[in-house]
C-alpha positions as CSV (number, residue, x, y, z in Angstrom):
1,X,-11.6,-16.1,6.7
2,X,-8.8,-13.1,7.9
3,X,-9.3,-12.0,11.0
4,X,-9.8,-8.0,10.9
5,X,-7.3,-5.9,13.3
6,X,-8.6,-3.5,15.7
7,X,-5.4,-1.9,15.8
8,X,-6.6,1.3,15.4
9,X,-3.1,2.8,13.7
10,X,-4.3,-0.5,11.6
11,X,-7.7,0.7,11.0
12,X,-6.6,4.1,9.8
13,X,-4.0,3.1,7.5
14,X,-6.9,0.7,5.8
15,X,-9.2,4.1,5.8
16,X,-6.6,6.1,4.3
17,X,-5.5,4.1,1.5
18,X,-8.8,2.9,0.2
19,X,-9.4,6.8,0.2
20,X,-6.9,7.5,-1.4
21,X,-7.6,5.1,-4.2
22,X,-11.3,6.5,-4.0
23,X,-10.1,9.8,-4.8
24,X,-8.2,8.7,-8.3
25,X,-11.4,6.1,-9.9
26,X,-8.8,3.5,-9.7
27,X,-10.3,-0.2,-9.0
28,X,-8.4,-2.4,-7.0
29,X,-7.2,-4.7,-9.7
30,X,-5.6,-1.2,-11.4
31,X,-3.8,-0.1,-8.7
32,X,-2.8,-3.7,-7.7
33,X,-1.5,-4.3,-11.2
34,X,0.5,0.0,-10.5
35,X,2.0,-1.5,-7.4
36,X,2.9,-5.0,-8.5
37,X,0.9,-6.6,-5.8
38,X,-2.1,-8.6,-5.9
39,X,-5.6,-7.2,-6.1
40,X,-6.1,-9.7,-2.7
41,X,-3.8,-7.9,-1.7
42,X,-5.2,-4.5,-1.8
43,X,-8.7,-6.1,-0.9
44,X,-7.2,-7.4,2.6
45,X,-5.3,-4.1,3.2
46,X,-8.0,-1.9,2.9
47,X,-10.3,-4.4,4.7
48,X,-7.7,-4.2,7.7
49,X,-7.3,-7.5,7.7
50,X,-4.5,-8.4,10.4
51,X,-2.0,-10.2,8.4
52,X,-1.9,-8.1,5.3
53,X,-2.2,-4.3,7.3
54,X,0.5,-5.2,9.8
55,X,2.7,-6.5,7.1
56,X,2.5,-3.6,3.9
57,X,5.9,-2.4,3.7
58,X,6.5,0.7,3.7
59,X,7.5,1.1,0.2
60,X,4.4,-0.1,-1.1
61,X,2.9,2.8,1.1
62,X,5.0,5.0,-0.7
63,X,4.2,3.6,-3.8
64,X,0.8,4.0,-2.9
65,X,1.1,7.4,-2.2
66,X,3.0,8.5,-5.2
67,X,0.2,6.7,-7.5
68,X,-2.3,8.4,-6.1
69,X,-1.4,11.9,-4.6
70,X,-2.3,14.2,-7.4
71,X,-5.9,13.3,-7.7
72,X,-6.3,13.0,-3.7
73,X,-8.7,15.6,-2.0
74,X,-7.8,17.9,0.3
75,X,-9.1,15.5,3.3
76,X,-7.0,12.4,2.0
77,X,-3.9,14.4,2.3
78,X,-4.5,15.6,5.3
79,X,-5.7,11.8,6.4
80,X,-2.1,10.5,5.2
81,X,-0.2,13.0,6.9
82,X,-1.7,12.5,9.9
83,X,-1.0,8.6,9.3
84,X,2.8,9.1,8.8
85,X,3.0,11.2,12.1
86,X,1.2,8.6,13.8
87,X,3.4,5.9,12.0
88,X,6.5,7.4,12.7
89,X,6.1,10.2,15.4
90,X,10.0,10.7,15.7
């Protein structure tokens, strides 16, 4: 079994994406399938499990992101921008 992270950068990126997928009705296994990834994938990221959270690249993010920003509430964008500073805070 994956070990979870208590990274907590870790912990909000897992928060925030599974969010943002919330926020469009999309199951794991569709936005997988969007992203080209696995649905274990997506399952292990937004469980925060170590290996898979400290490894999304940053394009799937952004993939992520682009699939799902126009049905995210006002809270999940605020949630992702505040993970972007706190990913990249230069």
């Amino acid at each position: 079994m994956a070990s979870k992270s208590n990274d907590k950068l870790h912990i909000q990126k897992a928060r925030v994406l599974r969010l943002l997928r919330r926020d469009n009705a999309l199951t794991q296994e569709d936005l997988a399938r969007e992203l080209n990834i696995s649905r274990e994938t997506v399952v292990a990221v937004e469980n925060c499990h170590s290996g898979a959270i400290s490894a999304i690249p940053a394009d799937i993010m952004s993939e992520w992101w682009k699939r799902c920003r126009d049905s995210a509430s006002d809270d999940s964008r605020s949630e992702f921008s505040k993970l972007i500073v706190n990913l990249y805070p230069d």
